[in-house]
MDAnalysis code that builds the backbone (N, CA, C; Angstrom):
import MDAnalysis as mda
import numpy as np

u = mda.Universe.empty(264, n_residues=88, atom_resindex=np.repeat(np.arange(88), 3), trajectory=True)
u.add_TopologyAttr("name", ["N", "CA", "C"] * 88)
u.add_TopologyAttr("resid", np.arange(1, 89))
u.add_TopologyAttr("resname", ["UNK", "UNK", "UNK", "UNK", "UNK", "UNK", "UNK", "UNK", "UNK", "UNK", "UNK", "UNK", "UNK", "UNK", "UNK", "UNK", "UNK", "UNK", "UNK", "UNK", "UNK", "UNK", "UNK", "UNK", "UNK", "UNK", "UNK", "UNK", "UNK", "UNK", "UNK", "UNK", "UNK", "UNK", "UNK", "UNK", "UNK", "UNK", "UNK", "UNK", "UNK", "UNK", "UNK", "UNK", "UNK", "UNK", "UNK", "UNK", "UNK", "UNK", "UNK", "UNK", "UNK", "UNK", "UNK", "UNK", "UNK", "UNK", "UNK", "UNK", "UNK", "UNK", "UNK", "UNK", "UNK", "UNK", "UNK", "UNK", "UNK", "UNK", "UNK", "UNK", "UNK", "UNK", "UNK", "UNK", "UNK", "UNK", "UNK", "UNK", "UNK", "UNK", "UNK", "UNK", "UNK", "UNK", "UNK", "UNK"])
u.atoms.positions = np.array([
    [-53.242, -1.207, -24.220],
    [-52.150, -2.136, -24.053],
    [-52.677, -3.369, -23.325],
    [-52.137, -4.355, -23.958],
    [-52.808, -6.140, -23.351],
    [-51.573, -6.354, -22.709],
    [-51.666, -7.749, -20.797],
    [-50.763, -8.100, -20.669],
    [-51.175, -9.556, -20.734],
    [-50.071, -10.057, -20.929],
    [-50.078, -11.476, -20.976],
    [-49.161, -12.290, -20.292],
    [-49.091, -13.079, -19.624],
    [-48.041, -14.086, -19.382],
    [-47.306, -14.934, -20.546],
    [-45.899, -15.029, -20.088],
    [-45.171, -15.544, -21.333],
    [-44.506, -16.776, -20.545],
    [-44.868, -17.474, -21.358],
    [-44.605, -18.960, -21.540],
    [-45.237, -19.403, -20.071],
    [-44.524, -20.805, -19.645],
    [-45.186, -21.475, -18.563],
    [-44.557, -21.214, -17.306],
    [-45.126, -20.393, -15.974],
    [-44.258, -20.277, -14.766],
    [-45.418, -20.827, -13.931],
    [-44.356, -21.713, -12.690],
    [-44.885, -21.683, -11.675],
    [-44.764, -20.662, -10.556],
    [-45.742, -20.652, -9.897],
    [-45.806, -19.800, -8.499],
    [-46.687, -20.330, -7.056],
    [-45.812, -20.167, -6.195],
    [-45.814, -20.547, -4.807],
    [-46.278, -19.121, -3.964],
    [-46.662, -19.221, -2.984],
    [-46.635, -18.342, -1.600],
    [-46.138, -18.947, -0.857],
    [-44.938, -17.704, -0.515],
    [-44.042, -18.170, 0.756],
    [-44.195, -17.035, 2.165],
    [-44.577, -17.301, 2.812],
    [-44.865, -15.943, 3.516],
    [-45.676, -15.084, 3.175],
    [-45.383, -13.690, 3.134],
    [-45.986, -12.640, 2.331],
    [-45.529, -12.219, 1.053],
    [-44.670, -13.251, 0.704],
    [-44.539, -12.922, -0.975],
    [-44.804, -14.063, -1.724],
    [-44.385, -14.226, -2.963],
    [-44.757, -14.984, -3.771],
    [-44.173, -15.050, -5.098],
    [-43.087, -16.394, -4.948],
    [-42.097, -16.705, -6.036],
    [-42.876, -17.134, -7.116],
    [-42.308, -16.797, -8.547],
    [-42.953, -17.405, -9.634],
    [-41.737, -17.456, -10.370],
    [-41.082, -19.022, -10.771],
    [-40.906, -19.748, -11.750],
    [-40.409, -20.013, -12.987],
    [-39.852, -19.835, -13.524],
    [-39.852, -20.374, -15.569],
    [-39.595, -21.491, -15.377],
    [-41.435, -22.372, -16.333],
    [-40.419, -23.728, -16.612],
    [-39.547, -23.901, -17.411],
    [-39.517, -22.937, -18.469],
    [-38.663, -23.150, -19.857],
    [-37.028, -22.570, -19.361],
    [-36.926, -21.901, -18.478],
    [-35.059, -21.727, -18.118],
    [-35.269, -21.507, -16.906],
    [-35.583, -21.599, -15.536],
    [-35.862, -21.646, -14.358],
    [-35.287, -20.677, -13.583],
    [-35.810, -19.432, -14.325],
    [-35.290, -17.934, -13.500],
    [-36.001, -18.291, -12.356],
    [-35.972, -17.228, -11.554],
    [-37.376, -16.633, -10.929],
    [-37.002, -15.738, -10.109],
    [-38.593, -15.779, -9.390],
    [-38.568, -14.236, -9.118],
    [-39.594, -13.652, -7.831],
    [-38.902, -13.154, -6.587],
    [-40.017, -12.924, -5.904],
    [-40.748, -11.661, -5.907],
    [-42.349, -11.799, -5.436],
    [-43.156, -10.823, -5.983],
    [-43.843, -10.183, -4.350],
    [-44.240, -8.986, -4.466],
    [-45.044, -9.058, -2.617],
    [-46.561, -9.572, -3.321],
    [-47.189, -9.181, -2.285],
    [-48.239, -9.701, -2.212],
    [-49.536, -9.211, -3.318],
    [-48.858, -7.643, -3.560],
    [-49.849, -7.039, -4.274],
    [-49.298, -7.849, -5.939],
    [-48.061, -7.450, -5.982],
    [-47.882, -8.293, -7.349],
    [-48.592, -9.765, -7.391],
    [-48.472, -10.279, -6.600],
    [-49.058, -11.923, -7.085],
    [-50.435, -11.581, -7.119],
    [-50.909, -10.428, -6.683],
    [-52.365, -9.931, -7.022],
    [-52.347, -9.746, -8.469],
    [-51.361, -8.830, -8.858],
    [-51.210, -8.944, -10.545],
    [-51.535, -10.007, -11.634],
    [-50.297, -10.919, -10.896],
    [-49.432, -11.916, -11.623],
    [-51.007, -13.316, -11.834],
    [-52.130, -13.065, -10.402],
    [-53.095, -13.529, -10.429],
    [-54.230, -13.178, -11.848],
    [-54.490, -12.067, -12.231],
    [-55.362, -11.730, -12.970],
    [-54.676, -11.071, -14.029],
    [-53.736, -11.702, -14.463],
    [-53.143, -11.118, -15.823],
    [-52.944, -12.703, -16.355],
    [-54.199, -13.897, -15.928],
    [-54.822, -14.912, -16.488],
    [-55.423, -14.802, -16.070],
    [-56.630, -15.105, -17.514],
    [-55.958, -15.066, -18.847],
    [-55.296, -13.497, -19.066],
    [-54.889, -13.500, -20.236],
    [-54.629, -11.711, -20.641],
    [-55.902, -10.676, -20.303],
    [-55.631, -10.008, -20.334],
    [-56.034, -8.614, -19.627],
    [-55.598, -7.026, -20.639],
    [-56.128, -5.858, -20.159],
    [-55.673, -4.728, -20.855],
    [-55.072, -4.414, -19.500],
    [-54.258, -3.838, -19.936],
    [-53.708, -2.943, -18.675],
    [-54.610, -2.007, -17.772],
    [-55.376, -1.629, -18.531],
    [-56.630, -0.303, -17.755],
    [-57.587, -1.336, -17.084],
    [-58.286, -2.646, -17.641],
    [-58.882, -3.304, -16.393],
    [-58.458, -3.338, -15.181],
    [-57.026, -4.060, -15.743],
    [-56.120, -4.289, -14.401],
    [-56.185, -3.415, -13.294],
    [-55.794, -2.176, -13.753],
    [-55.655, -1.301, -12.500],
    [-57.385, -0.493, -12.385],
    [-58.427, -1.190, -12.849],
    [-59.506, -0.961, -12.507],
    [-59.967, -1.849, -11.133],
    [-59.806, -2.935, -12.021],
    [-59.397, -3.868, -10.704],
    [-59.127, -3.936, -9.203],
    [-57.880, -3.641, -9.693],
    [-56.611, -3.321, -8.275],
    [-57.179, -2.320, -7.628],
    [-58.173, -1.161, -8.209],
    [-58.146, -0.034, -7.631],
    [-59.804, -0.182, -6.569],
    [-60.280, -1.453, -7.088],
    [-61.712, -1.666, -6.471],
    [-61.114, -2.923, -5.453],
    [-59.968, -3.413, -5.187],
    [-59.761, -4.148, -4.245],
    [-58.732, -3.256, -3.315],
    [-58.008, -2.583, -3.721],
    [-57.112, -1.437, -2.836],
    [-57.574, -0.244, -2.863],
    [-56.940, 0.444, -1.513],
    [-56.957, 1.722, -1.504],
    [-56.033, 2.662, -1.893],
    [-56.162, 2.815, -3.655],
    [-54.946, 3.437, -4.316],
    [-55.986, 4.408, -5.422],
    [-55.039, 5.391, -5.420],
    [-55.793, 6.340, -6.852],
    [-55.045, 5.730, -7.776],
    [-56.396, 6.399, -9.471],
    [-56.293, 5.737, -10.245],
    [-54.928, 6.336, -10.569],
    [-53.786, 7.701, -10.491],
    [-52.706, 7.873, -11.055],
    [-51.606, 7.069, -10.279],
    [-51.451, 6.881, -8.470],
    [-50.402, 6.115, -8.417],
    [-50.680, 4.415, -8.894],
    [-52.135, 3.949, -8.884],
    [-52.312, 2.671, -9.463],
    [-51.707, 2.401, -10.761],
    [-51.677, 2.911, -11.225],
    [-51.104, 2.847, -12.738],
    [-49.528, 3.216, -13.001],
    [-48.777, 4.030, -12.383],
    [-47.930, 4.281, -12.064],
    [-47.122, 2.567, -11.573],
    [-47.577, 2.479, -10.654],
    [-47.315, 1.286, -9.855],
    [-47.439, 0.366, -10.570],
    [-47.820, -0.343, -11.639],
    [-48.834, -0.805, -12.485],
    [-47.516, -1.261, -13.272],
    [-47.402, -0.021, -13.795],
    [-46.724, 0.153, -15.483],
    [-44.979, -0.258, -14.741],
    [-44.764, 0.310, -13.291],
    [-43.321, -0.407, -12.669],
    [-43.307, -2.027, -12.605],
    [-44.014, -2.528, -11.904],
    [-44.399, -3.767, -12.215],
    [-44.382, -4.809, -13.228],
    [-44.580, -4.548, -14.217],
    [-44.891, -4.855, -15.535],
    [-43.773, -4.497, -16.425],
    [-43.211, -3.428, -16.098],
    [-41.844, -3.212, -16.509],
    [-40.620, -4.409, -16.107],
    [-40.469, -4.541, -14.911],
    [-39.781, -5.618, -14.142],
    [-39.836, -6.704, -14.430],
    [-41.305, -7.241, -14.746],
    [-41.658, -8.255, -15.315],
    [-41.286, -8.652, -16.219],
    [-41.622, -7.712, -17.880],
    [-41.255, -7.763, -18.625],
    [-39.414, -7.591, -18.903],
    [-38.624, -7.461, -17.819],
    [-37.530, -7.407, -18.054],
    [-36.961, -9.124, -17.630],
    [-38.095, -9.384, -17.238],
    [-37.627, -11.040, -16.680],
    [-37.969, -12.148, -17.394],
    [-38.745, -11.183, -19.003],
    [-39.302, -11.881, -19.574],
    [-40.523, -13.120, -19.348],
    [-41.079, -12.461, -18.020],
    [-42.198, -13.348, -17.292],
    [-43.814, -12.694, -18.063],
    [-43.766, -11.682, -18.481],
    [-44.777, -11.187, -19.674],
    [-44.391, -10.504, -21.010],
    [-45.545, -10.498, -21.423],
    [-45.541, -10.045, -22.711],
    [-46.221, -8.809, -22.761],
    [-46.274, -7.457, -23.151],
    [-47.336, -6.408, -23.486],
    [-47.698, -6.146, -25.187],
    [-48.476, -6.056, -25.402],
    [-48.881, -5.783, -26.634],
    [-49.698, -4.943, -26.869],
    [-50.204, -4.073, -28.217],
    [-51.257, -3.021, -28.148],
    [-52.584, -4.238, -28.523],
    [-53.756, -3.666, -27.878],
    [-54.587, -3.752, -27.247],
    [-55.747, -4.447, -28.448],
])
């Protein structure tokens, strides 16, 4: 599975989180810190399994709740229509 960002958002750090944007209808949406870790390296697109290869060599998380965590994330996202997933 590939993720991608959909369409054009901006994103700020405000504190310890981090709002991101739609320019095209100006939802948005705040993220903590680990998400804008996401929201960082899912540009360009990505597979989902890098990702939490990734995440898992910069945090201290196993690879089942990383992915777990992962796939919630990305779910949310994709409900905000802030990505896209596709097969791979």
């Amino acid at each position: 599975m590939q993720v991608k960002r959909n369409g054009e958002w901006l994103s700020a750090m405000i504190g310890e989180e981090c709002a991101i944007m739609s320019v095209e209808n100006g939802s948005y949406v705040a993220i903590s810190r680990v998400g804008a870790r996401i929201w960082e390296l899912i540009e360009p697109p990505i597979a989902v399994s890098d990702l939490c290869a990734k995440l898992q060599d910069e945090f201290d998380v196993t690879a089942e709740v990383c992915r777990a965590e992962v796939d919630a994330f990305l779910g949310e996202m994709q409900a905000c229509h802030a990505i896209v997933l596709s097969p791979a």
